[in-house]
C-alpha positions in Angstrom: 0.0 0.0 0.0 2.9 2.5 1.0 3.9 2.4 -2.6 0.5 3.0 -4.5 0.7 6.1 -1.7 3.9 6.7 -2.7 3.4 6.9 -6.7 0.5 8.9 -5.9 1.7 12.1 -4.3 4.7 12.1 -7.5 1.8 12.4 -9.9 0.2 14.9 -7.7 3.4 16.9 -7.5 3.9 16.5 -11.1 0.5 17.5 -12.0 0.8 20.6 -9.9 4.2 21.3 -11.8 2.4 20.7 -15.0 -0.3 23.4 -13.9 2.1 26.0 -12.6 4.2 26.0 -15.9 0.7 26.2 -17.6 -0.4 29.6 -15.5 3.3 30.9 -16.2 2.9 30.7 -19.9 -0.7 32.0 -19.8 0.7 35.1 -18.0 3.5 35.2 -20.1 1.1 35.4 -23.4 -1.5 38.2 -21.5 2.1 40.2 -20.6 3.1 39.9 -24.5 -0.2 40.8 -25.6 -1.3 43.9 -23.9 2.6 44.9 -25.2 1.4 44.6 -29.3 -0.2 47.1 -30.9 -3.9 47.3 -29.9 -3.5 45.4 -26.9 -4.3 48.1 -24.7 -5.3 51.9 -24.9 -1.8 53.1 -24.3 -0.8 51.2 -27.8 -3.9 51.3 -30.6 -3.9 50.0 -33.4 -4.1 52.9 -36.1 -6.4 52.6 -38.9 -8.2 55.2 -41.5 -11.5 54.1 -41.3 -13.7 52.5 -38.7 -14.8 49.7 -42.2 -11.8 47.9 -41.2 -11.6 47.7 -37.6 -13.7 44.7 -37.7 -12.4 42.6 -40.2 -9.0 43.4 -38.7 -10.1 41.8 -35.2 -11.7 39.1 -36.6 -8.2 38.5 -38.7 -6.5 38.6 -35.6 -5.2 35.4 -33.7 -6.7 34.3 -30.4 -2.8 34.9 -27.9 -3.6 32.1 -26.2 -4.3 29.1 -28.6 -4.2 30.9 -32.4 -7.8 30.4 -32.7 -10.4 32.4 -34.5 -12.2 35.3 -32.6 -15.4 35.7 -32.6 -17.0 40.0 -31.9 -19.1 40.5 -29.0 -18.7 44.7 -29.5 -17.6 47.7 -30.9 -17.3 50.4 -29.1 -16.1 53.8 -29.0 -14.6 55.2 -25.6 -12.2 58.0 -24.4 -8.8 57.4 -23.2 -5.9 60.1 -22.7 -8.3 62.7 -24.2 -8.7 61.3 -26.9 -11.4 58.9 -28.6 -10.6 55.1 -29.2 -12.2 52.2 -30.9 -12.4 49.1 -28.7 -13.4 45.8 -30.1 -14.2 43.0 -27.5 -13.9 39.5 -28.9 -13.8 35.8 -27.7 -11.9 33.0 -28.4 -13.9 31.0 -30.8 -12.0 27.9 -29.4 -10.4 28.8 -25.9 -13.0 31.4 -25.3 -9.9 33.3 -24.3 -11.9 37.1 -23.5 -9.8 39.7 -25.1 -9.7 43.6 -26.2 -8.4 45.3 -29.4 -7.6 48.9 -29.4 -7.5 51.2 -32.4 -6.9 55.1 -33.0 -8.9 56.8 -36.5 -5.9 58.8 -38.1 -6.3 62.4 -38.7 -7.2 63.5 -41.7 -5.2 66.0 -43.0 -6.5 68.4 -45.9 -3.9 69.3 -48.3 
């Protein structure tokens, strides 16, 4: 009996090593994420016209498997003074929640 005890706390430790690399490389993809462009409000993505701000969210990657992402909203909101589009998606797969930022350019008249 001492060694079915014994082979199962080294799969428990295991599996809790297994989990903990798991929750580091989660974090690891939310740190690198929020750090591309549109990943937060600090760093929109720039675009010239609000036509493509979906199509370029639903062309983006899920971070956390590569999956497709599905639009829940689209949103306009103010940030720094200055007004951003937001688009929340989902992981079509993962259901991984995420935000993409994006800043209209100016306009300029020549």
């Amino acid at each position: 009996m001492s060694k079915a005890k014994g082979k199962t706390v080294r799969t428990r430790v295991k599996r809790r090593e297994v989990e903990r690399e798991l929750g580091k490389l989660v974090r690891e993809r939310e740190r690198l994420r929020e750090a591309a462009p549109g990943g937060s409000p600090a760093r929109p993505i720039e675009v010239t016209s609000p036509a493509v701000i979906e199509p370029s969210a639903r062309s983006t990657p899920c971070h956390q498997c590569g999956g497709e992402l599905a639009i829940d909203d689209h949103a306009v909101e103010a940030h720094g003074g200055e007004r951003l589009r937001v688009v929340r998606a989902a992981c079509r797969r993962c259901h991984t929640r995420r935000e993409i930022w994006f800043r209209l350019a100016r306009r300029t008249v020549h």
